[in-house]
N, C-alpha and C positions, 0 to 999 in steps of 0.2 A: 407417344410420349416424348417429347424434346428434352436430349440428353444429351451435355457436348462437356467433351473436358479442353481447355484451348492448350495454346505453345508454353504456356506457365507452369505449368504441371511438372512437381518435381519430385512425382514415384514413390510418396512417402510412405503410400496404403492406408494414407489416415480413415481412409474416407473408408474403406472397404472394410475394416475392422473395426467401423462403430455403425458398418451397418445390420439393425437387428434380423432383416429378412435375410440376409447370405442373397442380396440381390444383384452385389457390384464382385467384379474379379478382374484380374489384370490379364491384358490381351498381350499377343505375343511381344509387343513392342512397349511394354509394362506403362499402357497407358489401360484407366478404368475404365469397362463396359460394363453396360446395364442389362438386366435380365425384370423385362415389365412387371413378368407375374410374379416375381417374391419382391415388388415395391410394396411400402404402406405407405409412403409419400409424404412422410416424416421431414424429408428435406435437411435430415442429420448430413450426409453427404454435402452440399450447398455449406452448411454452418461449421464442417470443422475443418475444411479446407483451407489451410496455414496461407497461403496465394492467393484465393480466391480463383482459381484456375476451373473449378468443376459449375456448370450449369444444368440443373433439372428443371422441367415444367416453365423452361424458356425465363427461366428467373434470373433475371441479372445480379452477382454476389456481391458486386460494388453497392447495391440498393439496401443489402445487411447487414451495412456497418455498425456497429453499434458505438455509443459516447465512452463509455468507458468499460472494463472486465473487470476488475473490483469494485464491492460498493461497502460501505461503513455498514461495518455487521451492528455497532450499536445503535445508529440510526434505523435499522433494519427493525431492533428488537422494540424500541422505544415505538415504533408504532403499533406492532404488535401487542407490547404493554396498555397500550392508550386508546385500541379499539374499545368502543363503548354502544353496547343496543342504544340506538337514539329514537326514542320516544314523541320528541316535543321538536315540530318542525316550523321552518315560516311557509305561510300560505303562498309561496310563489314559486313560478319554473325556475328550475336551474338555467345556471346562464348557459348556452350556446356551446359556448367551446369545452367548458366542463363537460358536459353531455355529449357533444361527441368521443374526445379524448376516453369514457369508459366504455362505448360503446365500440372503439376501435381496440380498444386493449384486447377486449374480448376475441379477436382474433389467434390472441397466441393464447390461449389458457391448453391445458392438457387435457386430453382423452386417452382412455385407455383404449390401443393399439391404433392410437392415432385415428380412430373413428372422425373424429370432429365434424361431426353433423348434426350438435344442438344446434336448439332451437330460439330466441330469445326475443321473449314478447315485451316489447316498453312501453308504458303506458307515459309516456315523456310531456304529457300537457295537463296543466293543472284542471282545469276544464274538464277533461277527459276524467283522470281520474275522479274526480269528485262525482261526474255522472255512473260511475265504475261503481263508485265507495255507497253511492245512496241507493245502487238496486242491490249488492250484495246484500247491505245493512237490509234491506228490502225483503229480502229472502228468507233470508236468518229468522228475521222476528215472525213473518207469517209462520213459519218452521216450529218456531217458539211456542208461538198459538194454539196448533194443531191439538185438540184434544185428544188424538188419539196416542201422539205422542208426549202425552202429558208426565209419562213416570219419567224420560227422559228430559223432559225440560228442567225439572229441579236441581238436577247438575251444573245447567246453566243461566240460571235465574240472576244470576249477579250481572251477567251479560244483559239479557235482556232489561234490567233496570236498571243498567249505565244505559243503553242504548234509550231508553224513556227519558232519558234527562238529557239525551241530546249529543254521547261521550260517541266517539269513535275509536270504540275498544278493538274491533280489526286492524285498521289501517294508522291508526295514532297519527291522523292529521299529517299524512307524509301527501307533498302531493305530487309522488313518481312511484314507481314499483318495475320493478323486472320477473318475466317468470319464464324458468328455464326449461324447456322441455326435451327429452329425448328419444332417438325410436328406439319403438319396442325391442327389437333385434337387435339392438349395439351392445356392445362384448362387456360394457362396463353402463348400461341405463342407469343404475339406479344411483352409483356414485358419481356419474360424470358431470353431472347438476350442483354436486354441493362444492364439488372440487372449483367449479368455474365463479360461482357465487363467492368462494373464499379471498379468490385473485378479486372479483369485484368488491370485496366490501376493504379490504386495505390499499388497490388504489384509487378509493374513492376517498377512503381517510386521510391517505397523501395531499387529498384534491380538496381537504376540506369540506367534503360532503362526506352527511348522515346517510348509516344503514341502519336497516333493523331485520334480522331472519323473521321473517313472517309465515308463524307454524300454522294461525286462524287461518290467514288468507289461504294458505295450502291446501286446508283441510275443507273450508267453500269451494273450494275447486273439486273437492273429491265427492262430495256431498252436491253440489248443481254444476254437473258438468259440464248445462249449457254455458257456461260462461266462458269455456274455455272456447266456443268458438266466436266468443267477444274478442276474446286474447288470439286468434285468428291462429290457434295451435292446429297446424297439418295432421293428416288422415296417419296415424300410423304413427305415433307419436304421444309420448305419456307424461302429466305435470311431472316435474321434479323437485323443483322446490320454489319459492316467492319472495323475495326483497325489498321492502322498502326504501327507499332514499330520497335524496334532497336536500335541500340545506336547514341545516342543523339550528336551533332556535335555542341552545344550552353548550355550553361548554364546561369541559372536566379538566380542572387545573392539574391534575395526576393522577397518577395509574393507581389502581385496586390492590391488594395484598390479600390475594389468593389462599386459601388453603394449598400445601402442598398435594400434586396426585401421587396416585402408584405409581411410580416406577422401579423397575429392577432390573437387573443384569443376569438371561438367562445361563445356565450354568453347562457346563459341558457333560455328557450324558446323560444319554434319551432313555426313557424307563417305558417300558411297556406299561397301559395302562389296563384295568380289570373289565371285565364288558361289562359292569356296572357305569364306572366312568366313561365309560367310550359312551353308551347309550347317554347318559349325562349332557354328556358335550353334544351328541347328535341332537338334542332336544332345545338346547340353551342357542347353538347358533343358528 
């Protein structure tokens, strides 16, 4: 593992106290050494070095400058206010440089303990999708048919009679999607998908492109899993969630006025609870 701290280095320990593995310590001449096996590779050491003096994984810290350390918390919020599920897309690929720019973002999203070994399947050509969109729809409705699972198609009968008239009730006419997948084994599988999908559906909003969480296309994937080696998802590896995107064919001149949620401020002292309740809670989460 390439690990160098150069003649910059001015002993501050910054780096050695934000690291979570206790993997750095200071060597007699109170410069930082590494210790490989409690690295996660985090590259927290790299980022909060005041100098720029410390190099891991042959990375050069001049290359992670960033434009600015503050950013307008209101403009922050006002996107968050103004995300909107988009529904109603145009029939065309995203331009070029839009489509890369999210697909490189996705480099820095989080994982829990810094796993970052999703997966991320894009269907980035309209073409593509649309041949995607007519074998799922393909599936479904034979699915629909099946008399033998006739008591369950009543549930879905609203589906299959949009789908008669021609509606693309799964994909809503989006013609891109991403689908994130993660391995089995990583410390955080089943969140580390929705968490990276969050980062991609606001700076896509930023970029002027429509998302939509796509819970149907999700659940096609659970129900015919050959497809998922359409989406060319690796051996050892489980869907996590599905997204729609592309450019938006609607726009929403203002944000929603919400119901208020719960929230509270928990209070200071812990109460034993009865093994009724404990049992409760064992069951609910």
């Amino acid at each position: 593992m390439e690990f160098s701290v150069n003649e910059n280095c001015i002993h501050c320990g910054k780096c050695i106290k934000d690291c979570m593995g206790k993997a750095l310590k200071f060597n007699e001449n109170k410069i930082p050494v590494l210790d490989e096996t409690k690295c996660i590779k985090c590259q927290h050491c790299l980022a909060v070095c005041p100098v720029g003096a410390l190099s891991i994984f042959g990375k050069n810290p001049q290359d992670s400058e960033i434009s600015r350390e503050n950013f307008d918390a209101d403009e922050i919020l006002n996107l968050i206010k103004t995300r909107r599920s988009i529904r109603h897309y145009k029939r065309e690929n995203l331009d070029t440089e839009r489509m890369e720019k999210l697909k490189d973002m996705l480099n820095w999203v989080p994982t829990g303990v810094n796993n970052h070994r999703l997966h991320f399947s894009f269907i980035d050509d309209v073409e593509v999708m649309n041949e995607f969109r007519n074998y799922t729809n393909g599936k479904l409705l034979k699915l629909l048919n099946n008399p033998v699972l006739k008591h369950l198609a009543g549930k879905f009968e609203r589906y299959k009679n949009a789908f008669l008239r021609g509606e693309d009730i799964i994909f809503r006419g989006a013609p891109h999607m991403v689908v994130v997948s993660s391995p089995i084994d990583a410390p955080c599988a089943d969140i580390d998908p929705v968490i990276a999908l969050s980062y991609f559906e606001l700076y896509a909003k930023s970029l002027d492109v429509g998302t939509c969480w796509c819970g149907i296309a999700y659940a096609m994937l659970k129900i015919f899993p050959e497809l998922c080696d359409h989406l060319q998802i690796p051996e050892g590896y489980k869907v996590g969630y599905a997204m729609l995107f592309g450019p938006s064919d609607i726009k929403y001149p203002r944000a929603t006025q919400p119901e208020k949620c719960q929230i509270i401020s928990v209070k200071k002292g812990i109460k034993n609870s009865s093994f009724l309740e404990k049992a409760k809670r064992y069951f609910w989460n």
